[in-house]
C-alpha positions in Angstrom: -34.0 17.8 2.5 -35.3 14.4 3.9 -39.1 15.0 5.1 -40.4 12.9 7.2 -43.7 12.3 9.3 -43.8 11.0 12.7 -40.6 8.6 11.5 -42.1 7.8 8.1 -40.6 8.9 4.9 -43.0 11.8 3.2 -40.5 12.8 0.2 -37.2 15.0 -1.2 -36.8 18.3 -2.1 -33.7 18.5 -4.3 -34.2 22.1 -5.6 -33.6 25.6 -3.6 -35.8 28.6 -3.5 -38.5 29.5 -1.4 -40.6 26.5 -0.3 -43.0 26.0 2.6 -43.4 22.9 3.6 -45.5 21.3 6.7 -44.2 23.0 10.2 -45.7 18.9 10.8 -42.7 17.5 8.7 -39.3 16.7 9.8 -36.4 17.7 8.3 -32.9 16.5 7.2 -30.3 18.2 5.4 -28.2 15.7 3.5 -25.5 17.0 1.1 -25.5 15.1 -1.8 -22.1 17.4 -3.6 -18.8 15.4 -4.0 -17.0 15.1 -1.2 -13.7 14.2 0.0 -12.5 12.6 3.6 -9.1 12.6 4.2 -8.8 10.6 7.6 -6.3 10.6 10.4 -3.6 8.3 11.2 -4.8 4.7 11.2 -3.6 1.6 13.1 -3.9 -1.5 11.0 -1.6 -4.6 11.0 -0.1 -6.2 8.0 -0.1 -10.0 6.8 2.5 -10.0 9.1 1.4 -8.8 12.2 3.5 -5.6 12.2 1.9 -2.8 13.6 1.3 0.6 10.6 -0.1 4.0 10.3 -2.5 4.7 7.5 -4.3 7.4 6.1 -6.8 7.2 3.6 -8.3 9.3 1.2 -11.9 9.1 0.5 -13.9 10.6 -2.2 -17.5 10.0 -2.3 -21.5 11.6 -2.4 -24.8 10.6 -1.4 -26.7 8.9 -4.3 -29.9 8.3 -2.1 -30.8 10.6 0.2 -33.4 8.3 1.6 -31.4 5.5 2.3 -28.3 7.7 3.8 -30.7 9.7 6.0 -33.1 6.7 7.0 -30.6 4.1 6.1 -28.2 4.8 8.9 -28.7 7.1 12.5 -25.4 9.1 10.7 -24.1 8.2 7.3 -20.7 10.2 7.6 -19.6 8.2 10.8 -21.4 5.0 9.0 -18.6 5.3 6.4 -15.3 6.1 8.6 -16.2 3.2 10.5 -16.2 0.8 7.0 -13.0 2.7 6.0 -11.4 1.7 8.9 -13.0 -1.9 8.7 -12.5 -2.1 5.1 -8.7 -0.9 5.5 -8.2 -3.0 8.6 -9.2 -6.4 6.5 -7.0 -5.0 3.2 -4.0 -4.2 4.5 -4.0 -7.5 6.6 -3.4 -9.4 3.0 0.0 -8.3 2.2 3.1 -7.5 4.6 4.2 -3.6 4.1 7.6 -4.7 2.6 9.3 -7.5 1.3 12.7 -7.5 2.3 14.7 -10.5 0.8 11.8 -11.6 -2.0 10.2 -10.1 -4.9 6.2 -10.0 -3.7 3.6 -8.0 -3.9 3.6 -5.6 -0.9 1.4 -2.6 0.5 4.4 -0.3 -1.4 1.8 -0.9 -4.4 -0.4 1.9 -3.6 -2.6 1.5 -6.8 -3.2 -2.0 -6.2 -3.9 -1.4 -2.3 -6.4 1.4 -3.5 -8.4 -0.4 -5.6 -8.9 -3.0 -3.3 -9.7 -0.6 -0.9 -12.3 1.1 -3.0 -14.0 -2.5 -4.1 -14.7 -3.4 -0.5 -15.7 0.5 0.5 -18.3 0.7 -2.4 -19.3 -2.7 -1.6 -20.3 -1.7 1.7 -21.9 1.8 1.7 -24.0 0.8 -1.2 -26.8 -0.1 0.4 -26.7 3.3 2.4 -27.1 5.0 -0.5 -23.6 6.3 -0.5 -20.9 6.2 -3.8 -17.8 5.5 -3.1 -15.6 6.6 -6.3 -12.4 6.2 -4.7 -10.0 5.3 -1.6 -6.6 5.6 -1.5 -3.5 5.4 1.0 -2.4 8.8 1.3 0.4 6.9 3.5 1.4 3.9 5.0 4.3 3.6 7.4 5.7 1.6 10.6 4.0 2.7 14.0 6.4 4.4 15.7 7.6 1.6 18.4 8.5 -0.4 14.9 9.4 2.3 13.0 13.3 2.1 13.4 14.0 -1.7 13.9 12.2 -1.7 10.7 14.3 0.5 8.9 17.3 -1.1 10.0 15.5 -4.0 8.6 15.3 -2.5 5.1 18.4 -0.9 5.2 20.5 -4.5 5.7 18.3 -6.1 3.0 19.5 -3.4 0.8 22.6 -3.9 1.4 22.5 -8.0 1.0 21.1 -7.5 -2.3 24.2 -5.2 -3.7 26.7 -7.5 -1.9 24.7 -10.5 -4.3 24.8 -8.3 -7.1 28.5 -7.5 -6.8 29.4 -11.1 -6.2 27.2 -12.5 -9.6 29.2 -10.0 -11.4 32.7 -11.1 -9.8 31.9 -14.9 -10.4 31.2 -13.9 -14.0 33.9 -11.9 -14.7 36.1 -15.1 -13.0 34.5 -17.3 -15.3 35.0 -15.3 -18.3 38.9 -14.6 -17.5 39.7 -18.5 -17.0 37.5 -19.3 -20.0 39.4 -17.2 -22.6 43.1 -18.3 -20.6 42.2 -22.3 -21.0 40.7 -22.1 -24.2 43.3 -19.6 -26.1 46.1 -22.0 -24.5 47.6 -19.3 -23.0 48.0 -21.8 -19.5 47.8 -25.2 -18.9 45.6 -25.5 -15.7 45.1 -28.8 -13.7 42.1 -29.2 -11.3 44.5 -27.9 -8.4 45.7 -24.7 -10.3 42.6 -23.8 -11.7 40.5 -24.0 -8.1 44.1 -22.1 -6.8 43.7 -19.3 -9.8 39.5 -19.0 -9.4 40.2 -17.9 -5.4 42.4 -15.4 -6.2 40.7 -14.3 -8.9 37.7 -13.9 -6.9 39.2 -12.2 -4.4 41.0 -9.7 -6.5 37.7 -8.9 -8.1 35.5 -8.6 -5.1 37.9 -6.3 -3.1 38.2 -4.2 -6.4 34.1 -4.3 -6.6 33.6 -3.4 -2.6 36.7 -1.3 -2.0 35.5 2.6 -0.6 35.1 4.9 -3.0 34.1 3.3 -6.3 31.0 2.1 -7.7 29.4 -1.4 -7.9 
């Protein structure tokens, strides 16, 4: 309990028991246990612009009572509103995926959290509050993005096998005219060779792509 006099600080009792203290004295309960926060669903924005759902994970405790009782009218609502600041100014570094690249994205939950935790403990410091740790419980697509998004993902998916299969194709081309020219098993002039590379390339890919078998 936070006592106070007339709005001035007059001390901390920390231990239980019987006590009497001043019927003059104010006081505040402040829990000072570990405690956890798990918040609703979010809006943020990503680097860019697309509009996500995020909730967050918060585990933290009152260090000083003093400063969270005197510190702040509320301390609990003082740190949802610096989650949702802090979360709102993280998340806005780093778009949620990257399609077509290889780039850090907000899929690194680890590396999100701990950027999310700097800026949180950063904040509520001077409260008195510890911040030990916030993490994305969940980040996805709001729901008016949600699907466009997916179809998003789902094409870049498949633009990265179709580049996969074709490296291996032009590969395997390579390889085959290679081991034909240089074992002089043909003779191959700039005409037949560009003539036997298409078809080769052709025969490979439709084998590569063709229903039913794997890449």
């Amino acid at each position: 309990m936070v006592l106070t006099l007339f709005g001035d600080y007059r001390g901390t009792v920390r231990r239980t028991g019987l006590l009497w203290v001043s019927p003059l004295l104010l006081r505040r309960r402040v829990d000072v246990r570990l405690r956890h926060w798990r918040s609703e669903p979010l809006s943020a924005v990503d680097a860019k612009g697309t509009a996500l759902n995020v909730v967050v994970l918060v585990v933290w405790r009152v260090r000083d009572t003093v400063r969270a009782a005197l510190g702040v009218d509320r301390h609990e609502e003082y740190l949802r509103e610096q989650v949702e600041a802090a979360m709102a100014r993280v998340l806005s570094q780093l778009p949620a995926d990257a399609f077509h690249e290889d780039a850090p994205t907000l899929r690194d939950a680890e590396a999100v959290g701990e950027a999310l935790t700097r800026m949180l403990s950063a904040e509520c410091a001077p409260v008195g509050i510890d911040v030990f740790s916030a993490q994305p419980t969940r980040i996805e697509y709001a729901p008016e993005v949600a699907a466009a998004m997916q179809r998003r993902r789902i094409a870049a998916i498949d633009a990265k096998h179709r580049d996969s299969v074709l490296t291996s194709v032009v590969d395997a081309v390579d390889d085959v005219v290679h081991r034909l020219t240089s074992r002089g098993l043909v003779e191959l002039d700039d005409y037949e060779r560009k003539a036997l590379v298409k078809d080769l390339t052709v025969a490979f890919y439709t084998g590569r792509t063709a229903p039913g078998e794997g890449a």
